[in-house]
C-alpha positions in Angstrom: -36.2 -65.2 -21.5 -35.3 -67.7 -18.9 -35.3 -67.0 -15.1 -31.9 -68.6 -15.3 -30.5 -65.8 -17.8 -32.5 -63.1 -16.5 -30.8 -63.4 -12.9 -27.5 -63.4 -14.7 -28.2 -60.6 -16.6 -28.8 -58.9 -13.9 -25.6 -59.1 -12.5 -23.4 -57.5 -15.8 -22.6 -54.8 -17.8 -25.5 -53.9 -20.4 -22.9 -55.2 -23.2 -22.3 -58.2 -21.3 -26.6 -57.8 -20.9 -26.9 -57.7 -24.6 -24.4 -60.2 -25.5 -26.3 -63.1 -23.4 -29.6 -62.2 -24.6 -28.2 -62.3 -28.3 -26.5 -65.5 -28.0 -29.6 -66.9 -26.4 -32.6 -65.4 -28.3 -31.2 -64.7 -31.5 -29.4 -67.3 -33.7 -32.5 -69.4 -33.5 -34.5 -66.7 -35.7 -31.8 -65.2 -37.9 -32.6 -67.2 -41.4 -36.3 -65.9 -40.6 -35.4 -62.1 -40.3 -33.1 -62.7 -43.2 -35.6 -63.8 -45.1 -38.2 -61.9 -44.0 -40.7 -64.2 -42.7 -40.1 -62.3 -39.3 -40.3 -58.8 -38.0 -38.3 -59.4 -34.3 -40.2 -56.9 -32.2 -40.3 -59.3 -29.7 -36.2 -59.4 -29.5 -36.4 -55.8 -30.0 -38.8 -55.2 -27.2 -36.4 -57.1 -24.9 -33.5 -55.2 -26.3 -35.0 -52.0 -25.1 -36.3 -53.7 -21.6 -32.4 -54.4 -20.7 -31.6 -50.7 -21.9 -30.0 -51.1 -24.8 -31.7 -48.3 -26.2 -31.8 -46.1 -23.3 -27.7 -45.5 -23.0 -28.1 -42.0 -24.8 -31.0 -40.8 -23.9 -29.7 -38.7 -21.1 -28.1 -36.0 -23.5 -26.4 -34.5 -20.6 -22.5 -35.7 -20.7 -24.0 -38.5 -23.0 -21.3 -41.0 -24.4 -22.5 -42.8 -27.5 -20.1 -45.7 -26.7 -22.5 -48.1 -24.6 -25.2 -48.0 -27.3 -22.7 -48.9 -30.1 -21.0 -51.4 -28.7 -24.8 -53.3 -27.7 -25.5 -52.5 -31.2 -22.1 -54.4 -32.5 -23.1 -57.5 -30.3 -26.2 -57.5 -32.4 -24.8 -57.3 -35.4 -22.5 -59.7 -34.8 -25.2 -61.9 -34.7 -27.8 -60.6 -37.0 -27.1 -57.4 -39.5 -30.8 -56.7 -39.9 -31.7 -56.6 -36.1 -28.3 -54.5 -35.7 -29.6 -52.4 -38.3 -33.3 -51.8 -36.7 -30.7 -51.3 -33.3 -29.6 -48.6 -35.2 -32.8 -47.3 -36.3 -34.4 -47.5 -32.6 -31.5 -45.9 -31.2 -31.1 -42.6 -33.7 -34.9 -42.6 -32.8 -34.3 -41.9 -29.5 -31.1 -39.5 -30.5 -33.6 -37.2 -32.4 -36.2 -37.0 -29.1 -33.9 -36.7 -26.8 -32.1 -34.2 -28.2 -35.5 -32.3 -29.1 -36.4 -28.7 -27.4 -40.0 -29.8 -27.5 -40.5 -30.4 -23.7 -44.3 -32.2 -24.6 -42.7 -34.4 -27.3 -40.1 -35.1 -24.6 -42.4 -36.5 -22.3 -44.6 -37.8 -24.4 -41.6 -40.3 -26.6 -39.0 -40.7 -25.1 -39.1 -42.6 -22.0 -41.5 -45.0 -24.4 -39.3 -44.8 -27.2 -35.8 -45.4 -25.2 -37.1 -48.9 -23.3 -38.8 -50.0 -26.3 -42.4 -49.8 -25.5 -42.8 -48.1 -28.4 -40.5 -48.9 -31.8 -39.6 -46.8 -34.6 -37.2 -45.5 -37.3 -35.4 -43.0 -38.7 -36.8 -41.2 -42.4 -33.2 -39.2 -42.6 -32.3 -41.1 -45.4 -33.9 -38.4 -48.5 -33.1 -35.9 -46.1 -29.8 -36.3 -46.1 -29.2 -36.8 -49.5 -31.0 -33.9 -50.1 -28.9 -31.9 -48.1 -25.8 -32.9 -50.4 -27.6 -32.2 -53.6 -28.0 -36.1 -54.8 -31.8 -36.0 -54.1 -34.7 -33.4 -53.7 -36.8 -33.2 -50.5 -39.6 -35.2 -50.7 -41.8 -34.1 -48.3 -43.9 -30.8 -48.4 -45.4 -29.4 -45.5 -47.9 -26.4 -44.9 -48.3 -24.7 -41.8 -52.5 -24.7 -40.5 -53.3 -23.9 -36.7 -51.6 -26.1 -34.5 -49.0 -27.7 -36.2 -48.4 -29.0 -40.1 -50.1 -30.5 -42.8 -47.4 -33.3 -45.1 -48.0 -34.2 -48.3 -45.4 -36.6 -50.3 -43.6 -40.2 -49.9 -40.4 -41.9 -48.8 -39.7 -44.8 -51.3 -37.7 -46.8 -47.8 -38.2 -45.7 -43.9 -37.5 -49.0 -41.9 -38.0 -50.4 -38.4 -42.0 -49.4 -39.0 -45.1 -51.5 -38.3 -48.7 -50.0 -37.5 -47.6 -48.5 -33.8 -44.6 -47.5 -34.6 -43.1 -43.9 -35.2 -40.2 -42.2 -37.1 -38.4 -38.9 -37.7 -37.9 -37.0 -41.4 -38.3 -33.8 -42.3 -40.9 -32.0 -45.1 -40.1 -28.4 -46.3 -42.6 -25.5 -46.3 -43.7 -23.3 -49.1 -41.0 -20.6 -47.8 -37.6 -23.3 -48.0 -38.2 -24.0 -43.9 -37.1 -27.3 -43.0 -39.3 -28.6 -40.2 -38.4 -32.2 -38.6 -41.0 -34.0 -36.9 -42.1 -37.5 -35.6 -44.2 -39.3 -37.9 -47.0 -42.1 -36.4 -47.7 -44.6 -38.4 -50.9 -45.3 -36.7 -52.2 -41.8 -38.5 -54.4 -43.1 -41.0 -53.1 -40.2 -43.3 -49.8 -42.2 -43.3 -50.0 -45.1 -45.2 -47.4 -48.1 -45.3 -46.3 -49.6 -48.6 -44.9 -52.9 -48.7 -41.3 -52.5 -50.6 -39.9 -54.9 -53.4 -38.0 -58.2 -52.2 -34.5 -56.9 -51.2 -31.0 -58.9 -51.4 -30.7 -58.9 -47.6 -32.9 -56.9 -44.7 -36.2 -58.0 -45.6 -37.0 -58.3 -42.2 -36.6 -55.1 -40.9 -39.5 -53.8 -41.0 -38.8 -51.3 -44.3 -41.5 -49.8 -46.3 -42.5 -46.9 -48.3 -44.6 -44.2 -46.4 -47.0 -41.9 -47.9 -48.4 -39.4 -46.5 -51.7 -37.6 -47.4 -52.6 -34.7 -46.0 -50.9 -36.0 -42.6 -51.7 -33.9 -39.5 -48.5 -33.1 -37.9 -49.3 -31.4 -34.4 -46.6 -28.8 -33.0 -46.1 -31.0 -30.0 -45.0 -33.8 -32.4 -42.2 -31.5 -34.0 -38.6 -32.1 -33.2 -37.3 -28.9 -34.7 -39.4 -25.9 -36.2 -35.9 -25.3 -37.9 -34.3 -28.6 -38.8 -30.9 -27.2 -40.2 -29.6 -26.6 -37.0 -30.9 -29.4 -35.2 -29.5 -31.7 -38.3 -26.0 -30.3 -37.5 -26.3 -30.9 -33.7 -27.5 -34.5 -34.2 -25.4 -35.1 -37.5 -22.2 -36.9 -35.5 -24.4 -39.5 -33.2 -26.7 -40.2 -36.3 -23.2 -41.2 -38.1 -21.5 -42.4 -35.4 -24.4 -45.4 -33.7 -23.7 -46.8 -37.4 -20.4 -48.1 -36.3 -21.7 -50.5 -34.4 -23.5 -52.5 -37.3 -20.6 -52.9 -39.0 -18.0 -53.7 -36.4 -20.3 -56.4 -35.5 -20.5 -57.6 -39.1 -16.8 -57.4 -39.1 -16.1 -59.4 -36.2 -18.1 -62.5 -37.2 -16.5 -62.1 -40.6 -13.2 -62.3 -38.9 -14.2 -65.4 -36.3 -15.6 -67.3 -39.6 -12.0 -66.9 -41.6 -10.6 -68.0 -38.0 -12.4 -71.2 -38.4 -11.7 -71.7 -41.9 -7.9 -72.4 -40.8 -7.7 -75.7 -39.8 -9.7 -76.7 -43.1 -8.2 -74.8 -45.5 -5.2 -72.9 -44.1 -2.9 -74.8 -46.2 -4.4 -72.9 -48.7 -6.0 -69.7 -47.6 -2.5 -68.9 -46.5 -2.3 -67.2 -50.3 -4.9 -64.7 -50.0 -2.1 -62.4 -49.2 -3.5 -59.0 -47.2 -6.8 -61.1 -46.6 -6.2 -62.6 -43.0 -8.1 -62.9 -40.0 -5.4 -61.0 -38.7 -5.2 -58.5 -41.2 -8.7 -57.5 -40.3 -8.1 -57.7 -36.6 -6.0 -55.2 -36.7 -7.9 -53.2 -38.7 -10.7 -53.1 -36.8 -9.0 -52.9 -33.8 -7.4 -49.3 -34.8 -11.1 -48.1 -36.3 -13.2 -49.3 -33.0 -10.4 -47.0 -31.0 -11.2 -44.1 -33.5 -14.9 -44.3 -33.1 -14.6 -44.6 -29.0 -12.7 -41.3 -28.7 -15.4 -39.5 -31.4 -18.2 -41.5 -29.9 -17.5 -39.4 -26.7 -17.9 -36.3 -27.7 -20.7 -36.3 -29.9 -21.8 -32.5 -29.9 -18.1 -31.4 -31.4 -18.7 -29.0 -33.2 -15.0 -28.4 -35.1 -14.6 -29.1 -39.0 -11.7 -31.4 -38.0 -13.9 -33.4 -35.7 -16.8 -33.8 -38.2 -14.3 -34.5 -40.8 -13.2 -37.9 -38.6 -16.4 -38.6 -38.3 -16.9 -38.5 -41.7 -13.9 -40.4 -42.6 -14.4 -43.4 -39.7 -17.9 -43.9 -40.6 -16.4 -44.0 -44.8 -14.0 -46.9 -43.3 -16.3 -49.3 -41.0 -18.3 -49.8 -44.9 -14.9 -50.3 -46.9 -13.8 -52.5 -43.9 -16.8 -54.3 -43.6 -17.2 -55.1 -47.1 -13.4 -56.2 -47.5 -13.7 -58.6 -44.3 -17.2 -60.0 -45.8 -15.4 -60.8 -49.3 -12.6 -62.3 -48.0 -14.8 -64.4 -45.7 -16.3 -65.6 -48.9 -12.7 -66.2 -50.3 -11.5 -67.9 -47.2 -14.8 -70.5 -47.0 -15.0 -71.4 -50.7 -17.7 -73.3 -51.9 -19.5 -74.2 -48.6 -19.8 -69.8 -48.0 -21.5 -70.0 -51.3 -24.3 -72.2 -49.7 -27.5 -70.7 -48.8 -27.2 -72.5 -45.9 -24.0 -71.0 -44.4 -23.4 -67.7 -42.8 -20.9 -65.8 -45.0 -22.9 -65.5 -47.7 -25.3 -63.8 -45.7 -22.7 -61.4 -44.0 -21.7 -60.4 -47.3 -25.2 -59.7 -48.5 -25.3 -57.2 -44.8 -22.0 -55.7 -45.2 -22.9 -54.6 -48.4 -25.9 -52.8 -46.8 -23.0 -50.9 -44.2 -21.7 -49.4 -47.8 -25.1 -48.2 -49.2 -27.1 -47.4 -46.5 -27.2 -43.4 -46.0 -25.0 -41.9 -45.7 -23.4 -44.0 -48.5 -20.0 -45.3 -49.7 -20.3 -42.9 -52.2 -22.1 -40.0 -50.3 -19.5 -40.1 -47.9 -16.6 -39.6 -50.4 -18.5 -36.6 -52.0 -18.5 -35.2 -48.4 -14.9 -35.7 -48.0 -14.0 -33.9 -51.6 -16.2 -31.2 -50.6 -14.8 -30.6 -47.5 -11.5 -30.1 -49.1 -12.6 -27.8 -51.5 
């Protein structure tokens, strides 16, 4: 970072922080992440030095809205780094909202300015919670903690020194969620198959062999409970990926207008100012549910449910009429809606999915 940039940083909000370091740092190493020739812990390291990571980690009066919208500057930029955001920051939601005092003090200050990176292994978990997957990993209780057995086909935002959160069950149906360090040499990292987008994000499969899992790396002795206190900010800091997604999708279409608005003026319901509107009215939704994440009412989680079930929808409407609106140069490898398709498509299937979330919303009803 430059001295230049640094002393204005210094000087701004930490979305007005995040947005300068984005527009300085990361456009330059976008087709690299994309690809996946590049893991950005290096951007992501800065990220977490300006305190993008950090917003939440006071859980007292916490307001999820500063980390979302830093995460929706990302994003707007780069999907995969406003994915691993997303990943770092429920990190730090899990720790900080932990009763384990030692775990406290041992993560979380390194965990919420980035000194230490991580992820998030939710994603069996909460399918299994819904009844679309089985729990993966199986845990015994020995003296002083757990041993894990078992494997998560994608955890992401991991390297060698990272760490993560999941959960294994017991012998007994206990659900215990813990941190998982990849430096364990009992938890191995599997390199994953090429993926359409997100290849840099730092995703593999994890599997653990007899993994020692001490008690003072355990989030929650009984996860169900902790799940349903966390549920809402784990759903919520999503919003920020896609909003960001959105809003590039709707500056690209903007563009598109002097080209091709003589045309483009036919893709009826598909306008830059369709989507404008759209996303203004959702970003609204999300900033009065963003501040009171530990709500603990059916109608509140049922908003949540239903916000989170329309950033995807939008986000993958705005990307396809992007495509629409640029024609044949978006259909070049070398231009940006094709790749903001490619990410908004990852807003609909990563957990909890397009389709997880409507299975939530039918059984809520019933």
């Amino acid at each position: 970072m430059s001295l230049a940039l640094a002393q204005v940083i210094d000087e701004t909000s930490l979305t007005d922080q995040v947005r300068q370091l984005v527009q300085a740092e990361l456009p330059p190493i976008v087709d690299a992440i994309d690809t996946g020739t590049l893991y950005p812990s290096a951007f992501m390291r800065k990220l977490g030095a300006l305190g993008a990571f950090a917003a939440h980690a006071d859980v007292r009066g916490v307001d999820l809205n500063p980390a979302i919208d830093a995460m929706s500057e990302v994003a707007e930029i780069c999907g995969s780094t406003g994915f691993m955001t997303w990943c770092q920051d429920a990190l730090v939601w899990y720790v900080a909202n932990s009763d384990n005092v030692a775990l406290k003090e041992k993560l979380l200050a390194r965990v919420a300015d980035g000194a230490m990176l991580g992820g998030t292994g939710l994603s069996n978990p909460m399918k299994s919670f819904f009844g679309i997957e089985k729990l993966k990993l199986k845990g015994t209780r020995v003296d002083g903690g757990y041993v894990v057995n078992g494997a998560l086909p994608w955890v992401s935002n991991l390297g060698p020194d990272h760490v993560f959160g999941t959960i294994f069950e017991t012998p007994d149906g206990e659900k215990v969620m813990f941190i998982a360090n990849c430096a364990d040499p009992a938890v191995e990292l599997l390199p994953c198959d090429p993926f359409l987008a997100m290849d840099g994000t730092g995703t593999y499969g994890v599997q653990f062999r007899k993994a020692f899992i001490p008690d003072d790396m355990v989030l929650a002795h009984a996860a169900m409970p902790f799940v349903t206190k966390i549920r809402a900010g784990f759903v919520l800091l999503q919003a920020g990926m896609g909003t960001g997604i959105i809003r590039d999708c709707i500056e690209i279409m903007q563009r598109m207008k002097t080209p091709l608005g003589h045309v483009n003026k036919y893709l009826t319901a598909q306008q830059p100012e369709d989507f404008t509107s759209a996303l203004s009215a959702l970003e609204n939704e999300v900033q009065i549910l963003a501040s009171t994440p530990y709500e603990t009412s059916d109608f509140y989680w049922r908003r949540v449910v239903e916000a989170r079930l329309q950033i995807g929808d939008l986000a993958m409407a705005a990307a396809h009429a992007t495509m629409l609106h640029t024609g044949a140069r978006g259909y070049m490898k070398s231009h940006r809606a094709q790749r903001r398709m490619r990410e908004a498509y990852f807003v609909g299937i990563v957990t909890p999915a397009t389709k997880q979330l409507r299975k939530m919303l039918a059984e809520m009803a019933t």
